[in-house]
Biopython code that builds the backbone (N, CA, C, O; Angstrom):
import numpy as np
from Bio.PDB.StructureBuilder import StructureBuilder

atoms = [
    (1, "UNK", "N", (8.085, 22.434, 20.938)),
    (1, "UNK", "CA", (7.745, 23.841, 21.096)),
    (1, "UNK", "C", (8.025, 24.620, 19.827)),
    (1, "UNK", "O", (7.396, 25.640, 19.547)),
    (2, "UNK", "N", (9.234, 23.985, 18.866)),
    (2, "UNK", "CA", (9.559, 25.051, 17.656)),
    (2, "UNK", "C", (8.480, 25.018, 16.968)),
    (2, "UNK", "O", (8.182, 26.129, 16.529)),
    (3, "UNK", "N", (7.568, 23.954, 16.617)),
    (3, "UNK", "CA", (6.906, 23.824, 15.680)),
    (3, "UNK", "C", (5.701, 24.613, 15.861)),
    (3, "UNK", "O", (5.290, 25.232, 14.880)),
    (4, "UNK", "N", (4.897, 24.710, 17.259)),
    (4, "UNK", "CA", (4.077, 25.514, 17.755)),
    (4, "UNK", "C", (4.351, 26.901, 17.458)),
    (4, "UNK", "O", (3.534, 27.603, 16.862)),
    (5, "UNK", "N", (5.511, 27.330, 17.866)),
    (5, "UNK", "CA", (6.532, 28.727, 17.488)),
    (5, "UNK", "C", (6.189, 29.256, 16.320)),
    (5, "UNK", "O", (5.473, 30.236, 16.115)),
    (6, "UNK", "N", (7.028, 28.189, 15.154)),
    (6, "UNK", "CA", (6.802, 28.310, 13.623)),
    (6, "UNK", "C", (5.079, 28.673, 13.356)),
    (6, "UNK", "O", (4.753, 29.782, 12.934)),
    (7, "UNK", "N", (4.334, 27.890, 13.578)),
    (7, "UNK", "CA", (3.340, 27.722, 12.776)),
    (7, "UNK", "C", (2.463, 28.946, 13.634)),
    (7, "UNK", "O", (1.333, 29.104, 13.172)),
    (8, "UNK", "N", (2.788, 29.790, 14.749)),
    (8, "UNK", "CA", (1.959, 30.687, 14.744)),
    (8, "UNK", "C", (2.809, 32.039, 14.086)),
    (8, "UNK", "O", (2.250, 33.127, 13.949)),
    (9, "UNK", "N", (3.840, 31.867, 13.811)),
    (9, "UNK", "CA", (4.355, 32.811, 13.370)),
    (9, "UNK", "C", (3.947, 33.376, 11.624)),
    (9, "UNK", "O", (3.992, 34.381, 10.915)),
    (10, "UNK", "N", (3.493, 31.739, 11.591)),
    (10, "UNK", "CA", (3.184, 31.490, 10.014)),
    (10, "UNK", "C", (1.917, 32.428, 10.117)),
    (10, "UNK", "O", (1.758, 33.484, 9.506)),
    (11, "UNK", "N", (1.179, 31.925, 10.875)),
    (11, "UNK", "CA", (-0.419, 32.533, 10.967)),
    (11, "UNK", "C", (-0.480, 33.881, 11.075)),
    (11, "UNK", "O", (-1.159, 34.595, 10.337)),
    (12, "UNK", "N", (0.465, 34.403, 12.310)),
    (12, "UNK", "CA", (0.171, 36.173, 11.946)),
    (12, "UNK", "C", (1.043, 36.415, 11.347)),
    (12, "UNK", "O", (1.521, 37.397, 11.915)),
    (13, "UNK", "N", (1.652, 36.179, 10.500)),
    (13, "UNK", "CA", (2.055, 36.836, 9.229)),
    (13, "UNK", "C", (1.517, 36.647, 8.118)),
    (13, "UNK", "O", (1.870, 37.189, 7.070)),
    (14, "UNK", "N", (0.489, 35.750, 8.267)),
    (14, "UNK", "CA", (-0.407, 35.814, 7.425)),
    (14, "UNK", "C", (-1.544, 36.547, 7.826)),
    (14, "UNK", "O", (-2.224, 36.927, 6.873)),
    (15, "UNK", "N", (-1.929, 36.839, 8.861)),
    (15, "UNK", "CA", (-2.620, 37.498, 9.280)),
    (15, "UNK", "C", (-2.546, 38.930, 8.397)),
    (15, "UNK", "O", (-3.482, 39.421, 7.766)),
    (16, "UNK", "N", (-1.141, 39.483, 8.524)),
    (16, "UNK", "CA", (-0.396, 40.961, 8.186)),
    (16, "UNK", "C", (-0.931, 41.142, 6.998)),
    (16, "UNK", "O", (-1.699, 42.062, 6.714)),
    (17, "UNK", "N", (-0.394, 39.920, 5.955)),
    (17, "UNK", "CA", (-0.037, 40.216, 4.796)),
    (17, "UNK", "C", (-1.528, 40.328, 4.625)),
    (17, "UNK", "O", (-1.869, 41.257, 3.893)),
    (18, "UNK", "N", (-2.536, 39.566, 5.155)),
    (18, "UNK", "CA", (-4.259, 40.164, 4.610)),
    (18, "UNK", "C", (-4.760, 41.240, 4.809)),
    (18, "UNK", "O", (-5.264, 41.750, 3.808)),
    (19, "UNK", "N", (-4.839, 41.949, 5.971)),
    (19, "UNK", "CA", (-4.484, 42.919, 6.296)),
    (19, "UNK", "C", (-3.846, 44.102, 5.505)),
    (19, "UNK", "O", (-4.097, 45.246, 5.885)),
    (20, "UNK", "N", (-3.041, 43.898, 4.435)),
    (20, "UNK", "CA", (-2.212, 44.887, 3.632)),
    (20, "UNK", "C", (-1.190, 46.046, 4.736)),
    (20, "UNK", "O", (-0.879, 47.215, 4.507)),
    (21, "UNK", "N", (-0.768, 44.934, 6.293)),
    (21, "UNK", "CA", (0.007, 45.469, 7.116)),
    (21, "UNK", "C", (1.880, 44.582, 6.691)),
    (21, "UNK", "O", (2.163, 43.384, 6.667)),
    (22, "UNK", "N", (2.778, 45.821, 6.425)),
    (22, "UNK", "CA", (4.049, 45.027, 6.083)),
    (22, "UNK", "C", (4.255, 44.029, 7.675)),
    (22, "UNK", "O", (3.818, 44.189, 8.815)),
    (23, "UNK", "N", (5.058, 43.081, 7.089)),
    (23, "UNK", "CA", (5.675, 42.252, 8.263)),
    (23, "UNK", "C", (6.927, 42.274, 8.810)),
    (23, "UNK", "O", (7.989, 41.833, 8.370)),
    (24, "UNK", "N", (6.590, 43.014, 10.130)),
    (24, "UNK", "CA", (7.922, 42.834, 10.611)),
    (24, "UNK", "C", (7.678, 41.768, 12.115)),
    (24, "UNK", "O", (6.765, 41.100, 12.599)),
    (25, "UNK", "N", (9.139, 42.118, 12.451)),
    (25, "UNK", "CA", (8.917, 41.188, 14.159)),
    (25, "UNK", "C", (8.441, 42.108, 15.053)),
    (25, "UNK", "O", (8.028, 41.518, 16.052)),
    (26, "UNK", "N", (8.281, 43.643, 15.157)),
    (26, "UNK", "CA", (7.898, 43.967, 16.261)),
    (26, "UNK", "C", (6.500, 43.603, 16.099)),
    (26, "UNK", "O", (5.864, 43.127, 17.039)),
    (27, "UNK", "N", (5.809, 43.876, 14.543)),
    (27, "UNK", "CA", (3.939, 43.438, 14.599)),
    (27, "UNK", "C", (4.061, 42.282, 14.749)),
    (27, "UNK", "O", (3.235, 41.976, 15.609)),
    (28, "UNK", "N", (4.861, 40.990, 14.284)),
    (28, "UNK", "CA", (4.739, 39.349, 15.204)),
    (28, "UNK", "C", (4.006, 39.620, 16.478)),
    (28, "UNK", "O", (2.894, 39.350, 16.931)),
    (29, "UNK", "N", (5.227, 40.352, 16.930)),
    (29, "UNK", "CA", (5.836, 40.114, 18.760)),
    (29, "UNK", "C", (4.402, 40.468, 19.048)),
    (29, "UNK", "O", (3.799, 39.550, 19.603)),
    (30, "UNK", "N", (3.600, 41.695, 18.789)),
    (30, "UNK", "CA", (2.609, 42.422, 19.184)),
    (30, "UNK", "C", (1.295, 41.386, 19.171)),
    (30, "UNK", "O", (0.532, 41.111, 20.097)),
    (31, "UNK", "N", (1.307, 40.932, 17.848)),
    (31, "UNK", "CA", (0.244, 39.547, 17.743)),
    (31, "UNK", "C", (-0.140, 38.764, 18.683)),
    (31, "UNK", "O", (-1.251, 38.606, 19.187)),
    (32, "UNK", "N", (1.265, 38.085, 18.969)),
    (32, "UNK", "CA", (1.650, 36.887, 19.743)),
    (32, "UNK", "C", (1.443, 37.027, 20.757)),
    (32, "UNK", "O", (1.307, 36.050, 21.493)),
    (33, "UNK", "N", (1.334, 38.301, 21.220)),
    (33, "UNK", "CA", (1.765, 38.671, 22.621)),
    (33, "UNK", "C", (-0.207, 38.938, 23.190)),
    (33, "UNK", "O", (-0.866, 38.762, 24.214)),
    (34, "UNK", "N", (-0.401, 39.350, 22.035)),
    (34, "UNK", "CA", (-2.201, 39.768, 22.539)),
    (34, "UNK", "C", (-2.965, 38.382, 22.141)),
    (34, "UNK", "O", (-4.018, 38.211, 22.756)),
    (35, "UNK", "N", (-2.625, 37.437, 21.274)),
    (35, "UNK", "CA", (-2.928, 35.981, 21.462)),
    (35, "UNK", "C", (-2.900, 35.354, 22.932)),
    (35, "UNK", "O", (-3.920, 34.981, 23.512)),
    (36, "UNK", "N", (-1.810, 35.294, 23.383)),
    (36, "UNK", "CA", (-0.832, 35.291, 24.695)),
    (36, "UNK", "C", (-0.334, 33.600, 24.265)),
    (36, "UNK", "O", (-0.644, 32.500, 24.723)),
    (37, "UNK", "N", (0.575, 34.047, 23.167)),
    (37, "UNK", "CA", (1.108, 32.700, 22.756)),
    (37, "UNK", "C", (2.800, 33.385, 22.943)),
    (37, "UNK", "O", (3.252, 34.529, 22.913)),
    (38, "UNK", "N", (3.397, 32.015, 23.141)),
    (38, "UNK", "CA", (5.242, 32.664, 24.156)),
    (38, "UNK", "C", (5.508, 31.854, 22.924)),
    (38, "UNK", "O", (4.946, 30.829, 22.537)),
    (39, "UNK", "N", (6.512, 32.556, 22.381)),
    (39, "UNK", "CA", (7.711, 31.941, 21.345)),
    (39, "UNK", "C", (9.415, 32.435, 21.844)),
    (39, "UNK", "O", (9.824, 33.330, 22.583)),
    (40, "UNK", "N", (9.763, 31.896, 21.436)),
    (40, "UNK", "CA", (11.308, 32.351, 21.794)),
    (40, "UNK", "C", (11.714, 33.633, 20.610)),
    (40, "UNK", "O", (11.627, 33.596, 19.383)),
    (41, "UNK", "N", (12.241, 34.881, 21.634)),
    (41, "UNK", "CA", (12.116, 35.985, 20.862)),
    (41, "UNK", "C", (13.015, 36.017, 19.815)),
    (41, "UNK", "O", (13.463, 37.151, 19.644)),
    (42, "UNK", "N", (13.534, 35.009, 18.889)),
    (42, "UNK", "CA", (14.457, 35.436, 17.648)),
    (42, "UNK", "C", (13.135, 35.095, 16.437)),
    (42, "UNK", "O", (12.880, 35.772, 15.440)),
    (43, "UNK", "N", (12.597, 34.127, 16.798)),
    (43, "UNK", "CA", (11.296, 33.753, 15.691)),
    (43, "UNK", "C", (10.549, 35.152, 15.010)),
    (43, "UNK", "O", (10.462, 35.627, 13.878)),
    (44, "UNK", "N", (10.289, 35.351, 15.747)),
    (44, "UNK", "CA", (9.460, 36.853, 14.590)),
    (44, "UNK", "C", (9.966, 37.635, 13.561)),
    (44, "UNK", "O", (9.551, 38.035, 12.474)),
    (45, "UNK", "N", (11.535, 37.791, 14.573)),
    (45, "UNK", "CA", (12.441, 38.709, 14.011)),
    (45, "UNK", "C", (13.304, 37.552, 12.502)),
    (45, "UNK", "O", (13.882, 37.941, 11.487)),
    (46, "UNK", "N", (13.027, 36.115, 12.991)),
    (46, "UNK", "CA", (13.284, 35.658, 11.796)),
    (46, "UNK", "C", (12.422, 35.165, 10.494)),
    (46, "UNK", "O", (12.851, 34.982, 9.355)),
    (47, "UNK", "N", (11.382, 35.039, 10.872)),
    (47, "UNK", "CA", (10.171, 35.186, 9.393)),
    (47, "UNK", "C", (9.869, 36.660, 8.991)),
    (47, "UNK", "O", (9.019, 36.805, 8.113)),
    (48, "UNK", "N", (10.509, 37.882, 9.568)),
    (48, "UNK", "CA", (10.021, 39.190, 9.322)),
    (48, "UNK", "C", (11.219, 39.073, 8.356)),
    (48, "UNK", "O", (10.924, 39.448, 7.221)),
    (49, "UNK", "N", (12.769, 38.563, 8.536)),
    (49, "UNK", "CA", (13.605, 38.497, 7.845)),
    (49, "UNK", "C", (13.240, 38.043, 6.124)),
    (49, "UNK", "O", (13.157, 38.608, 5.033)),
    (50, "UNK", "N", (13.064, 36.377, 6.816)),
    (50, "UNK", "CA", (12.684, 35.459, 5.528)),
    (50, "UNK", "C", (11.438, 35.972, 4.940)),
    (50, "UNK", "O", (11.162, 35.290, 3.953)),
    (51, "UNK", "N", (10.645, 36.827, 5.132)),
    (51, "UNK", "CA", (9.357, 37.231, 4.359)),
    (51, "UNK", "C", (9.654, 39.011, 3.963)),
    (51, "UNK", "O", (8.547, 39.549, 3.957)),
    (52, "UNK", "N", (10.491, 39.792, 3.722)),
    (52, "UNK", "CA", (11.516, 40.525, 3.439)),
    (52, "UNK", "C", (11.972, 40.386, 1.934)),
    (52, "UNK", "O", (12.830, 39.622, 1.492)),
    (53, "UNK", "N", (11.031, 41.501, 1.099)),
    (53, "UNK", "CA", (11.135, 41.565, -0.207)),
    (53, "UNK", "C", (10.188, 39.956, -1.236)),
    (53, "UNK", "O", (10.507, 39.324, -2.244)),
    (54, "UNK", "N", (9.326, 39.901, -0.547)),
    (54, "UNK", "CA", (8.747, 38.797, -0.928)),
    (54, "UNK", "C", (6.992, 38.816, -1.182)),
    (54, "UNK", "O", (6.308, 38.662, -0.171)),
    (55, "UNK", "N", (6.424, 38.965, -2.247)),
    (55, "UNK", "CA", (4.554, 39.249, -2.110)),
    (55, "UNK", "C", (4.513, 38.194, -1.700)),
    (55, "UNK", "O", (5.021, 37.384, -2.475)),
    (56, "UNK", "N", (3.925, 37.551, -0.311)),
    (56, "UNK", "CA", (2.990, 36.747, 0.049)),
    (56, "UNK", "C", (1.782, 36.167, -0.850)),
    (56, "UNK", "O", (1.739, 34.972, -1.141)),
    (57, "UNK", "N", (0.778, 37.116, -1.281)),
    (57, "UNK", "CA", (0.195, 36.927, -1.853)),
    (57, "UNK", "C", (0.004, 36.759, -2.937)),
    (57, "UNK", "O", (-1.111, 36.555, -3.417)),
    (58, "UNK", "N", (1.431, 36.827, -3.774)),
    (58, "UNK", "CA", (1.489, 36.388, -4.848)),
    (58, "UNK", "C", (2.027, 34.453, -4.980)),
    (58, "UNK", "O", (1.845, 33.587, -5.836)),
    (59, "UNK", "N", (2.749, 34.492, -3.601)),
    (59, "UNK", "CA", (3.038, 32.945, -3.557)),
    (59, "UNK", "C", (2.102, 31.958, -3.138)),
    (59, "UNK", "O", (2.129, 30.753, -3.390)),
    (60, "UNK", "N", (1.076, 32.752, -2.313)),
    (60, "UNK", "CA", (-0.047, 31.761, -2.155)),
    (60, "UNK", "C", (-0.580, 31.743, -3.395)),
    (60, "UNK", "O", (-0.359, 30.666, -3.948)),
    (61, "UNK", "N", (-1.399, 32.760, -4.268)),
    (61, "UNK", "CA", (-2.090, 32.110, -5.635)),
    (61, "UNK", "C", (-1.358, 31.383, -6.304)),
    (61, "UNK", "O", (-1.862, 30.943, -7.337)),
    (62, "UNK", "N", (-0.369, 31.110, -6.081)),
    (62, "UNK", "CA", (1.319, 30.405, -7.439)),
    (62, "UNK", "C", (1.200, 29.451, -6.768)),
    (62, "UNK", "O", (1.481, 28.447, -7.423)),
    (63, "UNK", "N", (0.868, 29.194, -5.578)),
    (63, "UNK", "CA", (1.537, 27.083, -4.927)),
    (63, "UNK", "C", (1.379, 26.247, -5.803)),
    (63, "UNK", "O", (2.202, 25.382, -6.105)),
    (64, "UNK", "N", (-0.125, 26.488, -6.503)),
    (64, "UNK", "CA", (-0.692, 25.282, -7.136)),
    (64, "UNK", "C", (-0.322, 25.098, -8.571)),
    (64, "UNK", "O", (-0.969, 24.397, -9.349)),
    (65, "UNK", "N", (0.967, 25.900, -8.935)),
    (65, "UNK", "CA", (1.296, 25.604, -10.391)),
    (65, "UNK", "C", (2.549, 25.410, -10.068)),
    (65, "UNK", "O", (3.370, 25.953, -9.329)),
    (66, "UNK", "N", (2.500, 23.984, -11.208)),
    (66, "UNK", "CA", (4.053, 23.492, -10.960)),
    (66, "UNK", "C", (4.773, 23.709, -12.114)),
    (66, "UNK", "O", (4.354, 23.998, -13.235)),
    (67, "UNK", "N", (6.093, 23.512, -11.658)),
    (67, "UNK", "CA", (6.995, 23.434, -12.878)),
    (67, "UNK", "C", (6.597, 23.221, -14.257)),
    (67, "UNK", "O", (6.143, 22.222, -14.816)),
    (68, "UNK", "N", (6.941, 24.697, -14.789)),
    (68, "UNK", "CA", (6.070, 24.393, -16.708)),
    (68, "UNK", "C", (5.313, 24.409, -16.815)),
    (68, "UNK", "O", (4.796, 24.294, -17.926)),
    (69, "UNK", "N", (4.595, 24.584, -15.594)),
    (69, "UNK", "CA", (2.674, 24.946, -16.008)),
    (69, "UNK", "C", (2.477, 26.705, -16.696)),
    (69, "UNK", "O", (2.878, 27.835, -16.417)),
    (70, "UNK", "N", (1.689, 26.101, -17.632)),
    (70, "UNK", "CA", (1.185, 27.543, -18.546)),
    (70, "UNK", "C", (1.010, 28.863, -17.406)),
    (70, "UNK", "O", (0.154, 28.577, -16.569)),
    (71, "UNK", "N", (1.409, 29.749, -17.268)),
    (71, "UNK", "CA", (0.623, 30.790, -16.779)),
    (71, "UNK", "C", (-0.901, 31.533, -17.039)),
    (71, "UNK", "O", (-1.013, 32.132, -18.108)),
    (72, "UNK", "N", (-1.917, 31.526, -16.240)),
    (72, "UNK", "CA", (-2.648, 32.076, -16.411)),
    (72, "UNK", "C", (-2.747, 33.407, -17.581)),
    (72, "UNK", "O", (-2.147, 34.400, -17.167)),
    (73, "UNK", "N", (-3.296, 33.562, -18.743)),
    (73, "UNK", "CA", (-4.045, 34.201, -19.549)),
    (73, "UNK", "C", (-4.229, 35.563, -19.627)),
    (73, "UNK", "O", (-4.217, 36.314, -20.602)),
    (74, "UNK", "N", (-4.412, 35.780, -18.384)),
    (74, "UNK", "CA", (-5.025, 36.977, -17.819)),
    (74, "UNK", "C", (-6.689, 38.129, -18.430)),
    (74, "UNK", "O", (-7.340, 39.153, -18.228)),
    (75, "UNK", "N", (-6.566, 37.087, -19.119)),
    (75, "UNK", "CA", (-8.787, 37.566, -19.134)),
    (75, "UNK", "C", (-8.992, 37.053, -20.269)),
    (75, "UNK", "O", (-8.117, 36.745, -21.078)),
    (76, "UNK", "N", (-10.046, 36.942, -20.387)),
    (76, "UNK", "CA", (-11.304, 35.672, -21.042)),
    (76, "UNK", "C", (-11.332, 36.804, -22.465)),
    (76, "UNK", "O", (-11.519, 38.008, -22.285)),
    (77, "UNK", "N", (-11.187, 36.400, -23.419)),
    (77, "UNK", "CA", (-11.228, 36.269, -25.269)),
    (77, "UNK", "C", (-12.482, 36.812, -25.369)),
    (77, "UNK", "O", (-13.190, 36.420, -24.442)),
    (78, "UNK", "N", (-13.015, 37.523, -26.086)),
    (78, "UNK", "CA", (-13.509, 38.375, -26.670)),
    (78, "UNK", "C", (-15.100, 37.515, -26.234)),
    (78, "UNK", "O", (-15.876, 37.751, -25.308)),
    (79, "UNK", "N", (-15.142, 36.756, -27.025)),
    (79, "UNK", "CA", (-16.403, 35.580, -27.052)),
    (79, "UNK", "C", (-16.403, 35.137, -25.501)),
    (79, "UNK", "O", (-17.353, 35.350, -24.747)),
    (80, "UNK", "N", (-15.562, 34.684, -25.241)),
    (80, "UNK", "CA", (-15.806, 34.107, -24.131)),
    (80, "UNK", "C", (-16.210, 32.794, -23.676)),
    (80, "UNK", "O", (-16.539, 32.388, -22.561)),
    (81, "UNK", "N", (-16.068, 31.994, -25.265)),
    (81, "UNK", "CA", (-16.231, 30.685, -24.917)),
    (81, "UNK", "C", (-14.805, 30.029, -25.437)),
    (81, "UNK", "O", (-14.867, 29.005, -26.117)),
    (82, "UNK", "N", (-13.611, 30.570, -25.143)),
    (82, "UNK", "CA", (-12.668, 29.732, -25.441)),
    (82, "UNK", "C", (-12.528, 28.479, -24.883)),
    (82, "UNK", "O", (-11.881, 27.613, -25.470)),
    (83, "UNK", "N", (-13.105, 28.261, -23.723)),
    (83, "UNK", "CA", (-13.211, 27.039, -22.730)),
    (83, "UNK", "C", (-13.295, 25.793, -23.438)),
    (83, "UNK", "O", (-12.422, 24.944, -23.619)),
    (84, "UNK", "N", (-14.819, 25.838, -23.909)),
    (84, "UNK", "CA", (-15.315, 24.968, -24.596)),
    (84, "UNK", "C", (-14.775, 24.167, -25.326)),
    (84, "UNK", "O", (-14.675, 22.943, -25.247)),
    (85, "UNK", "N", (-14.187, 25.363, -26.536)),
    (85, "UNK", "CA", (-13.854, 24.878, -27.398)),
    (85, "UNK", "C", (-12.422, 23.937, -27.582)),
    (85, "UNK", "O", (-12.287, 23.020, -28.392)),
    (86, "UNK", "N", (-11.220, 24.506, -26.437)),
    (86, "UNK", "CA", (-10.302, 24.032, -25.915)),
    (86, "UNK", "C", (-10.970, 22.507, -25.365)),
    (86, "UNK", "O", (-10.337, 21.516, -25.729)),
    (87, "UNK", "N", (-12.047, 22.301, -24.623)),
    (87, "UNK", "CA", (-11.701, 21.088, -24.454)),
    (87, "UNK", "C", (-12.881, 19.886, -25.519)),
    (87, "UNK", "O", (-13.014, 18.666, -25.432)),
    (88, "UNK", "N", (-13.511, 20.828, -26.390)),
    (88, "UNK", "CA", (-13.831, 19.846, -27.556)),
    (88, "UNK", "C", (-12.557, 19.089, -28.411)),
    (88, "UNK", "O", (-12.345, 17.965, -28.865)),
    (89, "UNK", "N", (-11.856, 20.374, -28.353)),
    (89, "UNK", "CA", (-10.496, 19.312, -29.009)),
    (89, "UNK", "C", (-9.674, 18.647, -28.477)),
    (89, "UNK", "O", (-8.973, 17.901, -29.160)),
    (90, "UNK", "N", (-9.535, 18.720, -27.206)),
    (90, "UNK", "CA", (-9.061, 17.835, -26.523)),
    (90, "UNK", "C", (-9.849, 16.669, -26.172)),
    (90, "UNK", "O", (-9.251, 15.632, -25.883)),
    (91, "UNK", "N", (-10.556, 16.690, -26.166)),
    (91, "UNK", "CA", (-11.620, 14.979, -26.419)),
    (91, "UNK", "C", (-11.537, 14.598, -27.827)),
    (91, "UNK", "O", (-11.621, 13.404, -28.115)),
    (92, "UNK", "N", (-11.379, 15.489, -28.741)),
    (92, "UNK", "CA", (-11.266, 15.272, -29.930)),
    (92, "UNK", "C", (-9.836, 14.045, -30.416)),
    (92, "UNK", "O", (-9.833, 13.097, -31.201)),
    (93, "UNK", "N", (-8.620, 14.704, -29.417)),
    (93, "UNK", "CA", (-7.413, 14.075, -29.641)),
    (93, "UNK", "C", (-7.186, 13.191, -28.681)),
    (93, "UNK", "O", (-6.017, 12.826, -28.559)),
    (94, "UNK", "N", (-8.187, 12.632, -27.783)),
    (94, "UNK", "CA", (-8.070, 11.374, -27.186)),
    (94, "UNK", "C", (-8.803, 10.596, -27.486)),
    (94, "UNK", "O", (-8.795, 9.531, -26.869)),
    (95, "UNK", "N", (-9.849, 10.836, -28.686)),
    (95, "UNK", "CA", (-10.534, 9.571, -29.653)),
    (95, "UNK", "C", (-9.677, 9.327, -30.383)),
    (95, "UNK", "O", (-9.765, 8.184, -30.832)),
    (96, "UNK", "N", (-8.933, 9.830, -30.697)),
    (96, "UNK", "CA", (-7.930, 9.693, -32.244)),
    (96, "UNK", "C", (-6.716, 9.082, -31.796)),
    (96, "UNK", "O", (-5.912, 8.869, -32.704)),
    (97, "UNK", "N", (-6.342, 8.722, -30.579)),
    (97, "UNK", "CA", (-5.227, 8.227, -29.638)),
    (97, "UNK", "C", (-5.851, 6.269, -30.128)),
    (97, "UNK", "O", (-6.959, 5.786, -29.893)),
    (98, "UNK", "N", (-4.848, 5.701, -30.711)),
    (98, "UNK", "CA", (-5.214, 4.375, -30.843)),
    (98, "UNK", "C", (-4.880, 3.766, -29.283)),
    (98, "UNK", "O", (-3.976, 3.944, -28.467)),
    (99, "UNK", "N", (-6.173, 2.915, -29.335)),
    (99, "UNK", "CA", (-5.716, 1.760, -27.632)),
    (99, "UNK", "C", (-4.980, 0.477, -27.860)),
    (99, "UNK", "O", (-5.196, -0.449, -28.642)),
    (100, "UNK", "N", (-4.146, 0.657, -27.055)),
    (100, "UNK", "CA", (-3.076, -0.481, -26.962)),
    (100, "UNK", "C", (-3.581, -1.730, -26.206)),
    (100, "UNK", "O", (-4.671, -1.511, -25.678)),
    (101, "UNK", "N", (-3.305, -2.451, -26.088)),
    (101, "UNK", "CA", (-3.866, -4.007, -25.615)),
    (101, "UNK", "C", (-2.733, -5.054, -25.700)),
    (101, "UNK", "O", (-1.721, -5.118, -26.398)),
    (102, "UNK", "N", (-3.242, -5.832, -24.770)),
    (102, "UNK", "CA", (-1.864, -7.071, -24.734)),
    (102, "UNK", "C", (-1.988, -7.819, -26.039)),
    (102, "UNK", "O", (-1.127, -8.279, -26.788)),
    (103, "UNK", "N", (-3.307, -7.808, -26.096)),
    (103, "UNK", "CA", (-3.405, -8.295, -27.721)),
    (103, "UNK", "C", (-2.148, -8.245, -28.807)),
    (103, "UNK", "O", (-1.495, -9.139, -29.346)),
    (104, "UNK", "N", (-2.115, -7.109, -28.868)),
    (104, "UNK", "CA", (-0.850, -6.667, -29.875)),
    (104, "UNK", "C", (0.234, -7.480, -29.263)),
    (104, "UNK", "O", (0.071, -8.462, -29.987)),
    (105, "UNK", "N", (0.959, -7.734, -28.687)),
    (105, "UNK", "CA", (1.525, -8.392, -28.047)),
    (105, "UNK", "C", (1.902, -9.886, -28.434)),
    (105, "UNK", "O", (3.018, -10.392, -28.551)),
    (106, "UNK", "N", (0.506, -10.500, -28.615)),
    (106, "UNK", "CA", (0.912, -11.623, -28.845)),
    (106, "UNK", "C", (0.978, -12.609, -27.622)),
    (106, "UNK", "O", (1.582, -13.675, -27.504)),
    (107, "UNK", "N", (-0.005, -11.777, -26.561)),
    (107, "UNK", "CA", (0.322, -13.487, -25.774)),
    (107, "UNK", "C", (-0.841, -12.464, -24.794)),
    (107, "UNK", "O", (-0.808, -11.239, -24.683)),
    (108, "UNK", "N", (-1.937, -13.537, -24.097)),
    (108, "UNK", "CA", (-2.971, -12.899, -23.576)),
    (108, "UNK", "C", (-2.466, -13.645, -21.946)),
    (108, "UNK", "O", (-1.470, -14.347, -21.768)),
    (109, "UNK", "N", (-3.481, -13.236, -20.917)),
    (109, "UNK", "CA", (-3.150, -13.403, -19.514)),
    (109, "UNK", "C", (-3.485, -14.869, -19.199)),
    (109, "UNK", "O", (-3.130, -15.081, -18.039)),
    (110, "UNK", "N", (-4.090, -16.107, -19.823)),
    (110, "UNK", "CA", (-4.567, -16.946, -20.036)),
    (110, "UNK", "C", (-3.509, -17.985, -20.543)),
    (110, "UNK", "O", (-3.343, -19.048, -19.944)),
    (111, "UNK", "N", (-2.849, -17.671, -21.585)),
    (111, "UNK", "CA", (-2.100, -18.540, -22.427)),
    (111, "UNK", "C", (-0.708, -19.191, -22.080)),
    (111, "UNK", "O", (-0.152, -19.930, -22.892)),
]
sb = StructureBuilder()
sb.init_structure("model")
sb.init_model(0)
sb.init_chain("A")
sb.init_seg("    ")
for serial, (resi, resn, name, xyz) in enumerate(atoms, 1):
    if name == "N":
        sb.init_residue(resn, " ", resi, " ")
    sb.init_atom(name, np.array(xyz, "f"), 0.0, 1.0, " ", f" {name:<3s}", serial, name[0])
structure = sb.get_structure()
């Protein structure tokens, strides 16, 4: 049952945050209640807690960058083909990458 609980709690509070409605537990409770989904009444009042000083919507666009990933730019260079050219040189510096082989090695899969 918690997990059912959790994961609709997840939903209308995501619901809220699209919406541009703050999240608390009484708008949960109100959700849930016109869904006609039963949670045990501390749940609302505890993701209204844990989502409490927090942009939502800034953590959904962020999931997909991990640790040390560059931050986004924030708008496209004058020209507008920086793209390109970023990844001409990066093909550029994986021709220039010598290939390794068992060869070097000194002893093939055969021998």
């Amino acid at each position: 049952m918690s997990t059912k609980a959790e994961l609709a709690c997840v939903y209308v509070a995501l619901v809220l945050v699209d919406d541009d409605i703050a999240v608390t537990g009484e708008k949960i409770t109100t959700i849930l209640k016109a869904a006609s989904v039963d949670v045990e009444p501390y749940w609302p009042g505890l993701f209204a807690k844990a989502l409490e000083g927090i942009n939502v919507k800034d953590l959904i666009t962020n999931i997909g960058s991990g640790v040390g990933a560059a931050a986004p730019s924030g708008g496209l260079p004058a020209g507008g083909d920086a793209a390109p050219a970023e990844a001409k040189k990066e093909e550029k510096k994986k021709e220039e990458e010598p290939e390794e082989s068992d060869d070097d090695m000194g002893f093939g899969l055969f021998d």
